[in-house]
C-alpha positions in Angstrom: -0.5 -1.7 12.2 -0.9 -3.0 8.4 1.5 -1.5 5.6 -0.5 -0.2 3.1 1.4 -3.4 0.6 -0.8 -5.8 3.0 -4.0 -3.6 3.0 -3.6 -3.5 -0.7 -3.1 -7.8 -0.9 -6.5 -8.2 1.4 -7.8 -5.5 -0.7 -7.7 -7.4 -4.4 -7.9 -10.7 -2.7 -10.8 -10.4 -1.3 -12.5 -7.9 -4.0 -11.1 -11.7 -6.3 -13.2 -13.4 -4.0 -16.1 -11.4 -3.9 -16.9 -11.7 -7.6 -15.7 -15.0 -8.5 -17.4 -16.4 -5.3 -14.5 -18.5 -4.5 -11.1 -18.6 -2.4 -8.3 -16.2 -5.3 -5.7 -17.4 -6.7 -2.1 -16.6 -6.1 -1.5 -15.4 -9.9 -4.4 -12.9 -10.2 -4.5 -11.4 -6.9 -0.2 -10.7 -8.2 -1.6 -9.5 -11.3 -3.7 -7.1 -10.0 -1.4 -5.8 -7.6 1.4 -5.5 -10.3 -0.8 -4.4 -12.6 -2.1 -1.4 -10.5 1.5 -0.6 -8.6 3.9 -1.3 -11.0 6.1 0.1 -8.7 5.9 -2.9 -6.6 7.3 -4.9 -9.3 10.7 -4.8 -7.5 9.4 -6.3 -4.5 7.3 -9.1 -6.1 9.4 -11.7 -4.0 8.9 -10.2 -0.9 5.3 -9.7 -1.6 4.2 -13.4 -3.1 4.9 -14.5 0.4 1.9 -12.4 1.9 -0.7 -13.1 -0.6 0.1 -16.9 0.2 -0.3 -16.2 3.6 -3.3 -14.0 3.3 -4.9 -16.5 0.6 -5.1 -19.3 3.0 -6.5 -17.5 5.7 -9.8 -16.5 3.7 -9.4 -20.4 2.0 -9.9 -21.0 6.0 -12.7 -18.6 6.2 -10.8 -16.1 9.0 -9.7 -12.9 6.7 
């Protein structure tokens, strides 16, 4: 099952991708997330590491 940090990456990535009509980027997709939880400021280091991952699999085009 998901953690509600990865639903919330696929979440604003692929809402990013959605109305730009392109693959996100890295920054915005943290920007949003940071901006929304700042909570999850504390964990940004853990959390950069699963937008990466999550970016490249809708850049592949298997979200």
């Amino acid at each position: 099952m998901e953690s509600d940090i990865e639903l919330l990456v696929k979440k604003y990535a692929l809402q990013n991708a959605v109305k730009y009509g392109k693959a996100p980027q890295q920054g915005a997709v943290m920007g949003k997330l940071m901006g929304e939880h700042p909570e999850l400021r504390q964990r940004a280091k853990e959390i950069s590491p699963l937008i990466g991952t999550f970016l490249k699999d809708i850049a592949s085009g298997t979200p």
